[in-house]
PDB file of N, H, CA, C and O in Angstrom:
ATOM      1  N   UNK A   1     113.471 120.049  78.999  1.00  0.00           N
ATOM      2  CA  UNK A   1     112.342 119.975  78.104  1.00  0.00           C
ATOM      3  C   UNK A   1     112.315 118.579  77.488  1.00  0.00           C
ATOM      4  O   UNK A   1     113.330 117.903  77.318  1.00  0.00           O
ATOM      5  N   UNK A   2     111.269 118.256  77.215  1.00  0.00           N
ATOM      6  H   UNK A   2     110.445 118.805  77.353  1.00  0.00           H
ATOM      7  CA  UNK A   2     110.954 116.756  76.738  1.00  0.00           C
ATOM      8  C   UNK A   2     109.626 116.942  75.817  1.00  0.00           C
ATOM      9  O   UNK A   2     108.692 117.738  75.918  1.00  0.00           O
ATOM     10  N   UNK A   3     109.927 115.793  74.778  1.00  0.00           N
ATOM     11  H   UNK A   3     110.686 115.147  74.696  1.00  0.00           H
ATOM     12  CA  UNK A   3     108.703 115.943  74.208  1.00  0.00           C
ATOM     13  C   UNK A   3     108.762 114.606  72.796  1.00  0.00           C
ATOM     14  O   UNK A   3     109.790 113.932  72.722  1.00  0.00           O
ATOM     15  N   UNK A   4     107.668 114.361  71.831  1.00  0.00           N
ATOM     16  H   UNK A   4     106.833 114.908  71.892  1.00  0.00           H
ATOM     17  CA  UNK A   4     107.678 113.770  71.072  1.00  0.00           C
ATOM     18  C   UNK A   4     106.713 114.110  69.940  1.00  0.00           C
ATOM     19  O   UNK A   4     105.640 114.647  70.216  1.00  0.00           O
ATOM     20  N   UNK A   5     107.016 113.845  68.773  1.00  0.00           N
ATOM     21  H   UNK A   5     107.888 113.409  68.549  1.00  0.00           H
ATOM     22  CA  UNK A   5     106.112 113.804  67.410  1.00  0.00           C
ATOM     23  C   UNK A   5     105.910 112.752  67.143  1.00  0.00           C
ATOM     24  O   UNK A   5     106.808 111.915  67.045  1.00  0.00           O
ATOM     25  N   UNK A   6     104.151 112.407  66.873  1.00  0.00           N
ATOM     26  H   UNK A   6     103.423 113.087  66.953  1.00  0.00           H
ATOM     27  CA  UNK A   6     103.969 110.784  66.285  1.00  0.00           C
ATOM     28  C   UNK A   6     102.939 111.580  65.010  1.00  0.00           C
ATOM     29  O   UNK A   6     101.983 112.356  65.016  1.00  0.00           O
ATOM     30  N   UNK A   7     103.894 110.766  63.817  1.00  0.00           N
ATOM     31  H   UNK A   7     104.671 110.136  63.812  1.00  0.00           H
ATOM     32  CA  UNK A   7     102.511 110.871  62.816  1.00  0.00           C
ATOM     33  C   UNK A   7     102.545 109.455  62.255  1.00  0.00           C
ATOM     34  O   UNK A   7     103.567 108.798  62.057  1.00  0.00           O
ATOM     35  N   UNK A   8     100.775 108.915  61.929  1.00  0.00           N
ATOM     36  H   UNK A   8      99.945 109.448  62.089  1.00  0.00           H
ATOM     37  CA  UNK A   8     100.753 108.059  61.602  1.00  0.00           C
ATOM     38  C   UNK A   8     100.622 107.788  60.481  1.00  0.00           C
ATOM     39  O   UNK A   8      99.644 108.257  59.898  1.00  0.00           O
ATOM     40  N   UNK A   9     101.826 106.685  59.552  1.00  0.00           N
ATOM     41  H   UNK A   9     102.621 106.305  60.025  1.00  0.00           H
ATOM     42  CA  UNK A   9     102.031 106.365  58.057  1.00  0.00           C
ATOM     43  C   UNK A   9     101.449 105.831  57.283  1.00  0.00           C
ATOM     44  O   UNK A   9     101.754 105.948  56.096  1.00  0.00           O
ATOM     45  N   UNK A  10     100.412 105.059  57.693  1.00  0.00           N
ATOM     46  H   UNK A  10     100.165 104.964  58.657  1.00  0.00           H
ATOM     47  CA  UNK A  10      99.629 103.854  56.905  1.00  0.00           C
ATOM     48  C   UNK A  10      98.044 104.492  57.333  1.00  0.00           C
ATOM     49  O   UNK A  10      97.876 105.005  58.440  1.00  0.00           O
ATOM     50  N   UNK A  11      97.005 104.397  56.392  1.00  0.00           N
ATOM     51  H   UNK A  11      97.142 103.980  55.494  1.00  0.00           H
ATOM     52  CA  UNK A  11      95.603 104.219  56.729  1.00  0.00           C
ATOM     53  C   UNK A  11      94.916 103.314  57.426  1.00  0.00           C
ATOM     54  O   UNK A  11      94.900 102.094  57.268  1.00  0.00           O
ATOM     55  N   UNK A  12      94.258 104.071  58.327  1.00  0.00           N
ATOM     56  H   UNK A  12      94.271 105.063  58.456  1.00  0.00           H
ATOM     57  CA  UNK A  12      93.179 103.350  59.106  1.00  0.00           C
ATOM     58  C   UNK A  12      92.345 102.532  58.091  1.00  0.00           C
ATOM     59  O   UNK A  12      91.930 102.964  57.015  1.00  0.00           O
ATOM     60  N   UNK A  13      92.120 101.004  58.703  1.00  0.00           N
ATOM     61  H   UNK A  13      92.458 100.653  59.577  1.00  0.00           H
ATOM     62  CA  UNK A  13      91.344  99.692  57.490  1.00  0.00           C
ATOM     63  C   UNK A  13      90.372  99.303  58.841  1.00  0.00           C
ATOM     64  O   UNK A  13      90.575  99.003  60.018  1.00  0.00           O
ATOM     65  N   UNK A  14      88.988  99.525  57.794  1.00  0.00           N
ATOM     66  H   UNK A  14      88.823  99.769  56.839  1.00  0.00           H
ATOM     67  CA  UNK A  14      88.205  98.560  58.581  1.00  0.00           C
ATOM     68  C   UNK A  14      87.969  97.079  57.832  1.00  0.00           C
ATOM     69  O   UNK A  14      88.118  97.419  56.658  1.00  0.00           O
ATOM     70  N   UNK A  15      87.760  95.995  57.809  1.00  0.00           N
ATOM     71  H   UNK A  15      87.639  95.719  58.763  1.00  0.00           H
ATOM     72  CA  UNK A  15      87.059  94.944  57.320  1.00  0.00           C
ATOM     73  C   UNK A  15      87.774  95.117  55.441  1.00  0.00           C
ATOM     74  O   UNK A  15      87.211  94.736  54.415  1.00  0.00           O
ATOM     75  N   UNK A  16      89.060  95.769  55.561  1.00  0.00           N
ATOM     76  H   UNK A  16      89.517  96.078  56.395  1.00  0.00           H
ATOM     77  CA  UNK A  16      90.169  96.185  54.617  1.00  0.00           C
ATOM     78  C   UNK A  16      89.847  97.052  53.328  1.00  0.00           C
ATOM     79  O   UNK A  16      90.244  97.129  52.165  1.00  0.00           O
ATOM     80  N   UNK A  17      88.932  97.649  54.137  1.00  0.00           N
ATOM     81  H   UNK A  17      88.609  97.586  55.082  1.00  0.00           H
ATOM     82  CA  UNK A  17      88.354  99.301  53.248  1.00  0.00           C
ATOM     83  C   UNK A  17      88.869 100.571  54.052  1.00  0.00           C
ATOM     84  O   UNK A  17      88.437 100.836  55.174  1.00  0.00           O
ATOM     85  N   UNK A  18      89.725 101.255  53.467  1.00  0.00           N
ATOM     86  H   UNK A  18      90.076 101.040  52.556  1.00  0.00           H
ATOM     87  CA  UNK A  18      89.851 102.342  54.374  1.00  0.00           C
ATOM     88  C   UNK A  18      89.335 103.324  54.802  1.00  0.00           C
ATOM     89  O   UNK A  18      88.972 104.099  53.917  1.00  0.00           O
ATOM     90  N   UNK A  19      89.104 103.692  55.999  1.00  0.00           N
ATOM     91  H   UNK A  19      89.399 103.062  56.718  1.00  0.00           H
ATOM     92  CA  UNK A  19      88.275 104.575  57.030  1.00  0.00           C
ATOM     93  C   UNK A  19      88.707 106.009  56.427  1.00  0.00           C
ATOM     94  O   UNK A  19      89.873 106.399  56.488  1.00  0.00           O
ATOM     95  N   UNK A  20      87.298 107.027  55.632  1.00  0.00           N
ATOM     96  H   UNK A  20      86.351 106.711  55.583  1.00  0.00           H
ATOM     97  CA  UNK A  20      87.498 108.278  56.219  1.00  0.00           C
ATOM     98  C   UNK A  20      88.363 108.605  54.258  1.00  0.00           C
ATOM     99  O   UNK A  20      88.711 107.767  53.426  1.00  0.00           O
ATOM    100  N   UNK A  21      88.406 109.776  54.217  1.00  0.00           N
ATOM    101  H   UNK A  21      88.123 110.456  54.893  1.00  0.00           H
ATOM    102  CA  UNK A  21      88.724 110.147  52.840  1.00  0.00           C
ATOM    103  C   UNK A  21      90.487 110.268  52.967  1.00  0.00           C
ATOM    104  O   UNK A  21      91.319 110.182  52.064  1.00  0.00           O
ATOM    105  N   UNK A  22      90.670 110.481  54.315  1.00  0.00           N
ATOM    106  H   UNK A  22      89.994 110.551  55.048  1.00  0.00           H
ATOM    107  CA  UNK A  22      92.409 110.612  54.281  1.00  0.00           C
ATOM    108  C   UNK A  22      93.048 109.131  54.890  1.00  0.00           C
ATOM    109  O   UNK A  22      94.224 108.915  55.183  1.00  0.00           O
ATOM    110  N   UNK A  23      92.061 108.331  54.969  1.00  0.00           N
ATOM    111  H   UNK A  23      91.106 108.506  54.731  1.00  0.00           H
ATOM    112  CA  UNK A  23      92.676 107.547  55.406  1.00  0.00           C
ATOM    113  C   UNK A  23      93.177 107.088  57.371  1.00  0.00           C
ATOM    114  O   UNK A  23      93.930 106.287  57.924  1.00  0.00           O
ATOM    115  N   UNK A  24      91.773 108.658  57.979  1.00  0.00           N
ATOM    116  H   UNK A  24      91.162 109.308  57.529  1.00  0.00           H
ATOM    117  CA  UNK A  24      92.448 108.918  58.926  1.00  0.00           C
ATOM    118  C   UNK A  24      93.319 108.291  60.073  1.00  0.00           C
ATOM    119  O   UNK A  24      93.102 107.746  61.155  1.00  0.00           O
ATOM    120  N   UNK A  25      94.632 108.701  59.158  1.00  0.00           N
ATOM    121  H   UNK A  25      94.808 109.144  58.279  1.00  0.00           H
ATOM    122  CA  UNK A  25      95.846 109.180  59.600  1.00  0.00           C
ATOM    123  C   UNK A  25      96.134 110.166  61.349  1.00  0.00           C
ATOM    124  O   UNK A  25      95.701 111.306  61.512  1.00  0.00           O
ATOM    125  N   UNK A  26      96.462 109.843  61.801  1.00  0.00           N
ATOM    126  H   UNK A  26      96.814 108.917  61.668  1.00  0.00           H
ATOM    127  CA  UNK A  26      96.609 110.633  63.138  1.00  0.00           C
ATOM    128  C   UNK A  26      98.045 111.368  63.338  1.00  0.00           C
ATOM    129  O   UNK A  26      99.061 110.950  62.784  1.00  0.00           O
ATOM    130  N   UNK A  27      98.027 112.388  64.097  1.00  0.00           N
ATOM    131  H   UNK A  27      97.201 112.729  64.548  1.00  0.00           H
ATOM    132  CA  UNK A  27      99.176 113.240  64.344  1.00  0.00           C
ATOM    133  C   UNK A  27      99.269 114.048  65.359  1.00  0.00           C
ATOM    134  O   UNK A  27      98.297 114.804  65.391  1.00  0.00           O
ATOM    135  N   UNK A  28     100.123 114.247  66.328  1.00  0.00           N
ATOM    136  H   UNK A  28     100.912 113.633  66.302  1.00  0.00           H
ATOM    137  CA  UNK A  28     100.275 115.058  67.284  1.00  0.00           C
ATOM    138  C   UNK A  28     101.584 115.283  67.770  1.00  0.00           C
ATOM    139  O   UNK A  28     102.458 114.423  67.659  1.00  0.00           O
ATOM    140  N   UNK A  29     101.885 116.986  68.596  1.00  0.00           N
ATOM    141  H   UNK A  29     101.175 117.684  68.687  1.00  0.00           H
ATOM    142  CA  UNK A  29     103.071 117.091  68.747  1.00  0.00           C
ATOM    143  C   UNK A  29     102.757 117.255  70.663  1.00  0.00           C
ATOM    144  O   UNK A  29     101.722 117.682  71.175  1.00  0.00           O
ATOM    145  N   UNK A  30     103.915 116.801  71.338  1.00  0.00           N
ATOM    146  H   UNK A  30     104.755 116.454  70.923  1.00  0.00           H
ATOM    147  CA  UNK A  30     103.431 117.177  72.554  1.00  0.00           C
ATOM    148  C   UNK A  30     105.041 117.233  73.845  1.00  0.00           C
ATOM    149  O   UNK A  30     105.800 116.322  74.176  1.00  0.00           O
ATOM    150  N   UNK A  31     105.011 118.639  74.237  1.00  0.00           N
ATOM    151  H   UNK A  31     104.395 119.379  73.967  1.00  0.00           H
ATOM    152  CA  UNK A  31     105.855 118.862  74.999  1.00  0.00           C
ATOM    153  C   UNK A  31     105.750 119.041  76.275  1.00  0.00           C
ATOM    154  O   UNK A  31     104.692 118.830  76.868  1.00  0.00           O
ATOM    155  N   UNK A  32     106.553 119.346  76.709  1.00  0.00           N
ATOM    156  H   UNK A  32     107.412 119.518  76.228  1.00  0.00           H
ATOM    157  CA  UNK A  32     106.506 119.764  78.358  1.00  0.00           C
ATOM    158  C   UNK A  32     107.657 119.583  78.937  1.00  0.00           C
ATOM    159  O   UNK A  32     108.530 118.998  78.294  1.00  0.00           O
ATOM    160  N   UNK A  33     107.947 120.064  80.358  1.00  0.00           N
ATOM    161  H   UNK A  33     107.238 120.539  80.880  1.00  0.00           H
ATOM    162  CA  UNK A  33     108.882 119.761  81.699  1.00  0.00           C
ATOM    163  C   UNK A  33     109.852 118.125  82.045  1.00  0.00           C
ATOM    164  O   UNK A  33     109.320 117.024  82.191  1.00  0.00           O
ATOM    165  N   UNK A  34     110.927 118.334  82.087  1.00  0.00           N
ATOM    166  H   UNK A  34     111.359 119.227  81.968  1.00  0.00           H
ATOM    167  CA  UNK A  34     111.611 117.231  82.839  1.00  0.00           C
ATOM    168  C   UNK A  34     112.393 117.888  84.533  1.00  0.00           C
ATOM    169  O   UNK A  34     113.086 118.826  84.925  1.00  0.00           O
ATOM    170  N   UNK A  35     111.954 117.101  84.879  1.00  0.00           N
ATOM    171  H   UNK A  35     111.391 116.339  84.560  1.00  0.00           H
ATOM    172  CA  UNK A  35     113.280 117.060  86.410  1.00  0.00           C
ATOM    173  C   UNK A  35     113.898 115.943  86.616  1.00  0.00           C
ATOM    174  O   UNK A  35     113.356 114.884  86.299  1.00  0.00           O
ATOM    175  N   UNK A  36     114.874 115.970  87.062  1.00  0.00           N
ATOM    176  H   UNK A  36     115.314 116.830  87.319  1.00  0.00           H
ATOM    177  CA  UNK A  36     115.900 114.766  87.317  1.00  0.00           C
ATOM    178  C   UNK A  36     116.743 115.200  88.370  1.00  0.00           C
ATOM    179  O   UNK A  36     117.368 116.254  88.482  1.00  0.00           O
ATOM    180  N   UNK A  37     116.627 113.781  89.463  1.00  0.00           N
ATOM    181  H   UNK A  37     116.119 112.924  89.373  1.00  0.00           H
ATOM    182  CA  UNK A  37     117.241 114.020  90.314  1.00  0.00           C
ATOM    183  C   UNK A  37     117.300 112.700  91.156  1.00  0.00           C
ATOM    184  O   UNK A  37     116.303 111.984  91.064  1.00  0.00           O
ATOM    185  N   UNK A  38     118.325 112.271  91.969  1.00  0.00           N
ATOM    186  H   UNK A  38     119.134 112.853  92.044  1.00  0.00           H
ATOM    187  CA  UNK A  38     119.410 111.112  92.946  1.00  0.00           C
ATOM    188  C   UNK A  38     118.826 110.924  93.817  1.00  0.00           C
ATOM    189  O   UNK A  38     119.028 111.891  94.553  1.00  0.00           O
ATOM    190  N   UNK A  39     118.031 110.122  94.377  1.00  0.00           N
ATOM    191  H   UNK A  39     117.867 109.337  93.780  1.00  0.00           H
ATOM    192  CA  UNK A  39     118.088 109.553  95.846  1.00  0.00           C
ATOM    193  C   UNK A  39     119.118 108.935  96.614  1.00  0.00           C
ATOM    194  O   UNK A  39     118.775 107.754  96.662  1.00  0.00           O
ATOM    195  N   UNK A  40     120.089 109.054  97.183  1.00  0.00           N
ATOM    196  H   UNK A  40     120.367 110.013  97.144  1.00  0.00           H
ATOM    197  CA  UNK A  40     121.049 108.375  97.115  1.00  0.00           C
ATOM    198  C   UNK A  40     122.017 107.785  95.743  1.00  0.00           C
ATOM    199  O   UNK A  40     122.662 108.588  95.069  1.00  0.00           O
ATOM    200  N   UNK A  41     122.021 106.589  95.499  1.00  0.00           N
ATOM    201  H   UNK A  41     121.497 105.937  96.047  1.00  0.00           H
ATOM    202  CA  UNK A  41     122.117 106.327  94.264  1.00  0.00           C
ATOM    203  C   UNK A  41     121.146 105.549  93.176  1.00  0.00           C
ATOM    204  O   UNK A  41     121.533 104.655  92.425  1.00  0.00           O
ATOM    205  N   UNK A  42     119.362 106.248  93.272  1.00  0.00           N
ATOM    206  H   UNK A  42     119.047 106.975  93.883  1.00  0.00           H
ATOM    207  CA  UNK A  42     118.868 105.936  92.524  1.00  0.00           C
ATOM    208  C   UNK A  42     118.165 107.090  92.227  1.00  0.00           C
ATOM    209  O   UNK A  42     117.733 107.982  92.957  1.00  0.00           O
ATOM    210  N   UNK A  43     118.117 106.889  90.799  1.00  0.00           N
ATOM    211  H   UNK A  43     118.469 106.164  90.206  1.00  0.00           H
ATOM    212  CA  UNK A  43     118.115 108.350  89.678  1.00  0.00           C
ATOM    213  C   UNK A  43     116.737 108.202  89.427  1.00  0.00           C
ATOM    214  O   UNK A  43     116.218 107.202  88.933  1.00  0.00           O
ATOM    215  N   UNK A  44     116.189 109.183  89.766  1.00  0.00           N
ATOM    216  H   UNK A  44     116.611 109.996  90.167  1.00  0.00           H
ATOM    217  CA  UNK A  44     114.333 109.346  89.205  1.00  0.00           C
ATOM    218  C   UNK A  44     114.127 110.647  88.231  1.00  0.00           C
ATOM    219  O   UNK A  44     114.558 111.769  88.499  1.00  0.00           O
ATOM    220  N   UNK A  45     113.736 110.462  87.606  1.00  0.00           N
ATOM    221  H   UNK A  45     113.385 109.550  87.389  1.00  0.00           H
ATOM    222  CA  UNK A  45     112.561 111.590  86.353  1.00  0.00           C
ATOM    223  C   UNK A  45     111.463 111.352  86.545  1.00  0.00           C
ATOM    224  O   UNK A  45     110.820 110.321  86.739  1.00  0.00           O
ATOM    225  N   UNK A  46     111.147 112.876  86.454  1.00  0.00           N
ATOM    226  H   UNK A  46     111.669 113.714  86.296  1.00  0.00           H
ATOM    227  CA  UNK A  46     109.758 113.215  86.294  1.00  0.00           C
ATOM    228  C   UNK A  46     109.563 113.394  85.191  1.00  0.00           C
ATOM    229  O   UNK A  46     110.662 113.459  84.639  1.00  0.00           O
ATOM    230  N   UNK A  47     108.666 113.539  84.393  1.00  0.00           N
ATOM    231  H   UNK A  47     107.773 113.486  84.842  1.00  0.00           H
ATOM    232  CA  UNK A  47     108.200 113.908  83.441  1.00  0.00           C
ATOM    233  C   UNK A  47     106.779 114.691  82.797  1.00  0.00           C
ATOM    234  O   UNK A  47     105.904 113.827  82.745  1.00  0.00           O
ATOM    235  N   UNK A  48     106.330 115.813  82.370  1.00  0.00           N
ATOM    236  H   UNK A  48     107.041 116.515  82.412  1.00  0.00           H
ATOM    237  CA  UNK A  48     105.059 116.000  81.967  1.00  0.00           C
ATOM    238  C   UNK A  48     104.585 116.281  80.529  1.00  0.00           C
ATOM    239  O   UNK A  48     105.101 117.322  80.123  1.00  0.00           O
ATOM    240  N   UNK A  49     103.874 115.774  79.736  1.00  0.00           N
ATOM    241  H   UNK A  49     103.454 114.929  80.066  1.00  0.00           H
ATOM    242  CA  UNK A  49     103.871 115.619  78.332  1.00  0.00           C
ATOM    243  C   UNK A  49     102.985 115.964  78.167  1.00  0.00           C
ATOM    244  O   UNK A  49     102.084 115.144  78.345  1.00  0.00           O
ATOM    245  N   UNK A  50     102.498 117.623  77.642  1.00  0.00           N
ATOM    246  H   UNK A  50     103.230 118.289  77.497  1.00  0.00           H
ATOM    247  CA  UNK A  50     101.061 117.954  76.703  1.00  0.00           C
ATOM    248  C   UNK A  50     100.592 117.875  75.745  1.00  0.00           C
ATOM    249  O   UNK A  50     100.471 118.911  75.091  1.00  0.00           O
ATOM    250  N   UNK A  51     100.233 116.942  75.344  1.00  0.00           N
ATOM    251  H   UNK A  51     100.332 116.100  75.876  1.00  0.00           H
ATOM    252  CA  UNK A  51      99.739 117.039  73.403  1.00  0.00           C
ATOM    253  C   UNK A  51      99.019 117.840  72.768  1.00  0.00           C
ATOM    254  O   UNK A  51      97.801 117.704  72.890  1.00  0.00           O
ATOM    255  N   UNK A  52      99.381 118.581  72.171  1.00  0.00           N
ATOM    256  H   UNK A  52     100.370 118.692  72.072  1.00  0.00           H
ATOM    257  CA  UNK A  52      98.793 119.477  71.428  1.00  0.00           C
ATOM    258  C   UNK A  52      98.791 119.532  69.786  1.00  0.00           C
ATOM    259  O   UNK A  52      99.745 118.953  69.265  1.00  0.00           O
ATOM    260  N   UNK A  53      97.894 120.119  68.953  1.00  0.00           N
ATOM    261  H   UNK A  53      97.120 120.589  69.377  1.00  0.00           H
ATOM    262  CA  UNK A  53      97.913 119.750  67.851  1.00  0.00           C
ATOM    263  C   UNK A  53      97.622 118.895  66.978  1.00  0.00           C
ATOM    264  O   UNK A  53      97.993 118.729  65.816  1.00  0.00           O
ATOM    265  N   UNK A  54      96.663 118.167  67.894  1.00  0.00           N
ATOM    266  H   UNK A  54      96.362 118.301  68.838  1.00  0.00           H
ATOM    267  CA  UNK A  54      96.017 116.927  67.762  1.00  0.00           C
ATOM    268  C   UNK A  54      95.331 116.516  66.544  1.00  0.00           C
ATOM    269  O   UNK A  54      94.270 117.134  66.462  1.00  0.00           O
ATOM    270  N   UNK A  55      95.537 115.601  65.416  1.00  0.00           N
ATOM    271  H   UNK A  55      96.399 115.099  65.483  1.00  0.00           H
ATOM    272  CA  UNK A  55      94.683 115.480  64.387  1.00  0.00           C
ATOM    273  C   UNK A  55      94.286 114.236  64.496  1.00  0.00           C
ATOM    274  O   UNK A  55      95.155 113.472  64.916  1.00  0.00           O
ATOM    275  N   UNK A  56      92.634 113.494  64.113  1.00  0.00           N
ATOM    276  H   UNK A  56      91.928 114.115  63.773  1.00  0.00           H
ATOM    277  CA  UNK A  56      92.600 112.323  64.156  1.00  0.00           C
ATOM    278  C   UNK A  56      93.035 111.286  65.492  1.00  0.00           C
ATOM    279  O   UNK A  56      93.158 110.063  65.541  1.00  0.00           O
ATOM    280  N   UNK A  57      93.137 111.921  66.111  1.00  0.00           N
ATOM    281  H   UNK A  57      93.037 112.915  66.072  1.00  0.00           H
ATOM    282  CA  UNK A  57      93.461 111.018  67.379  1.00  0.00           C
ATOM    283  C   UNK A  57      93.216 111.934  68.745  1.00  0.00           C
ATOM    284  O   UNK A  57      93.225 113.163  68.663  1.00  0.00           O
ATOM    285  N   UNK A  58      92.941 111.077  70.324  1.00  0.00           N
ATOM    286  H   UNK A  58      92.933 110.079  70.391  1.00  0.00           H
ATOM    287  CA  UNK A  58      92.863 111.991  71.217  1.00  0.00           C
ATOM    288  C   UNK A  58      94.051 112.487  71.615  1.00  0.00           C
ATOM    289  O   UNK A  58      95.209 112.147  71.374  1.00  0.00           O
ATOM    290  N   UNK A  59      93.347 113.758  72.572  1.00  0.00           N
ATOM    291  H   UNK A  59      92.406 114.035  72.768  1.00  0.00           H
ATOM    292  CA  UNK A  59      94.615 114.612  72.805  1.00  0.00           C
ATOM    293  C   UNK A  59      94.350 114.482  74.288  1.00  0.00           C
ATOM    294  O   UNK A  59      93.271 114.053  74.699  1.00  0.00           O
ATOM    295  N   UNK A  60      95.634 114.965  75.340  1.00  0.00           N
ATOM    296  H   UNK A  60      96.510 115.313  75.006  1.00  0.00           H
ATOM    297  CA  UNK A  60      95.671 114.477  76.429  1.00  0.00           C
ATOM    298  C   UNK A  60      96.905 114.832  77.145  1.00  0.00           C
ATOM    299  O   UNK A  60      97.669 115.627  76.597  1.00  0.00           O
ATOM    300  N   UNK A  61      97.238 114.287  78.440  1.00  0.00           N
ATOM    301  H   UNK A  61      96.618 113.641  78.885  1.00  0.00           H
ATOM    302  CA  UNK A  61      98.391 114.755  79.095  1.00  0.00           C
ATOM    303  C   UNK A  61      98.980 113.162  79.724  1.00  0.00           C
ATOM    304  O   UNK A  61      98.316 112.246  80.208  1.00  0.00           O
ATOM    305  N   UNK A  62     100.523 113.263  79.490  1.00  0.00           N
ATOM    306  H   UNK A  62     101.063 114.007  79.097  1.00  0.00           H
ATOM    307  CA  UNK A  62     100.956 112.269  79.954  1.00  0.00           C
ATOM    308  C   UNK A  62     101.877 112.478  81.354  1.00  0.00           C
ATOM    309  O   UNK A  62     102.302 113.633  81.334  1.00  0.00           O
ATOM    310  N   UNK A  63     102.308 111.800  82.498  1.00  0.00           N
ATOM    311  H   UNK A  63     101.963 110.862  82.514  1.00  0.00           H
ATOM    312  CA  UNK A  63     102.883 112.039  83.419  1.00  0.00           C
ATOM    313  C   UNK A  63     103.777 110.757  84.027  1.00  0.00           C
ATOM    314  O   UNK A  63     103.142 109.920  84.668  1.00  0.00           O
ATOM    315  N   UNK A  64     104.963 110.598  83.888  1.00  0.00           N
ATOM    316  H   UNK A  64     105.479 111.278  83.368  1.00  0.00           H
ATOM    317  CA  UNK A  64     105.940 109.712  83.280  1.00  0.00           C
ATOM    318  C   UNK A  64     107.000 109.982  84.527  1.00  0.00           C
ATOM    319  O   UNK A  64     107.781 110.926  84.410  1.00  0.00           O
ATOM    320  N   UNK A  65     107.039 108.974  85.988  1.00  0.00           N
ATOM    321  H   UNK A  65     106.405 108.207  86.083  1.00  0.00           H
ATOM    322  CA  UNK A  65     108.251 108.860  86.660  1.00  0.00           C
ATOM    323  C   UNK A  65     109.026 107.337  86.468  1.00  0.00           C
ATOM    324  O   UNK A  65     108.536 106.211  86.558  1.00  0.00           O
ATOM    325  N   UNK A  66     110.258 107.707  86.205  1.00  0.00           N
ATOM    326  H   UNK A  66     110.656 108.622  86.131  1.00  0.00           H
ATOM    327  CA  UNK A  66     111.079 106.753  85.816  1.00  0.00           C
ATOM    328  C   UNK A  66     112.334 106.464  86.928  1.00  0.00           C
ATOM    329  O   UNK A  66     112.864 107.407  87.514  1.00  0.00           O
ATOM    330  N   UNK A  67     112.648 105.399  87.098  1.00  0.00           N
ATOM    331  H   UNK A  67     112.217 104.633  86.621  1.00  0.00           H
ATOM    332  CA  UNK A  67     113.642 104.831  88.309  1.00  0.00           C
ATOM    333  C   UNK A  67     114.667 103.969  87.624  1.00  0.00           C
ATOM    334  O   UNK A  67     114.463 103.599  86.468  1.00  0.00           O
ATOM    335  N   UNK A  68     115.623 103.670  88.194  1.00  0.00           N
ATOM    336  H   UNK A  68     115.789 103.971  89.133  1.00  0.00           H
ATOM    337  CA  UNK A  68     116.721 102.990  87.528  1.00  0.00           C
ATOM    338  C   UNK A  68     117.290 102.070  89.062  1.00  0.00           C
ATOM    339  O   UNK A  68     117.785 102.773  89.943  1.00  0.00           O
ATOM    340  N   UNK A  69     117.190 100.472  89.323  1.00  0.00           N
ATOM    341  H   UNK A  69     116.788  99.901  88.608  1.00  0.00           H
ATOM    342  CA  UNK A  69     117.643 100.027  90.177  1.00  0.00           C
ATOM    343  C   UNK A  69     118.580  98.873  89.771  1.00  0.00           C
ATOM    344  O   UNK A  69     118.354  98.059  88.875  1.00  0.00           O
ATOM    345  N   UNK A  70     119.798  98.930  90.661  1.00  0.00           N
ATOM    346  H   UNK A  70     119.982  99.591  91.389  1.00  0.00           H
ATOM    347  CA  UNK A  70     120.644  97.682  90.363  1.00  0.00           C
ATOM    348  C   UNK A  70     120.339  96.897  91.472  1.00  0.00           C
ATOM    349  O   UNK A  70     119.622  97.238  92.412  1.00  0.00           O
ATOM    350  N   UNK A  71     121.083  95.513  91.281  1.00  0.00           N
ATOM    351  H   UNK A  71     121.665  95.236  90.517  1.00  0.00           H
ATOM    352  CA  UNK A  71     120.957  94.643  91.810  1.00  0.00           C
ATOM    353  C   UNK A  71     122.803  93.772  92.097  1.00  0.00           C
ATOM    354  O   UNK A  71     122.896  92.710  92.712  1.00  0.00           O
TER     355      UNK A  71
END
């Protein structure tokens, strides 16, 4: 399982007036699936990330393969 929380700390500024009565602030939580696994000796992840809970910001799906090569 994989996943992350972003909330955002500071108010949105336009032209250095702030946007929106909260300041909108954005927030979302978003989980999902990992696999991991060796090609020989190079290590790949998959990854799939759903955001859900979305405030102030879009919501969406992320899809994240990662490699590790020496030299």
């Amino acid at each position: 399982m994989t996943g992350y929380y972003y909330k955002q700390t500071t108010d949105d500024k336009q032209a250095g007036i702030r946007v929106g009565n909260d300041g909108f602030r954005g927030e979302v939580l978003a989980l999902g699936p990992v696999v991991r696994t060796t090609f020989g000796k190079v290590p790949l992840t998959f990854q799939w990330q759903h955001e859900f809970m979305a405030h102030n910001r879009p919501q969406g799906d992320k899809f994240w393969i990662k490699s590790v090569f020496r030299f």
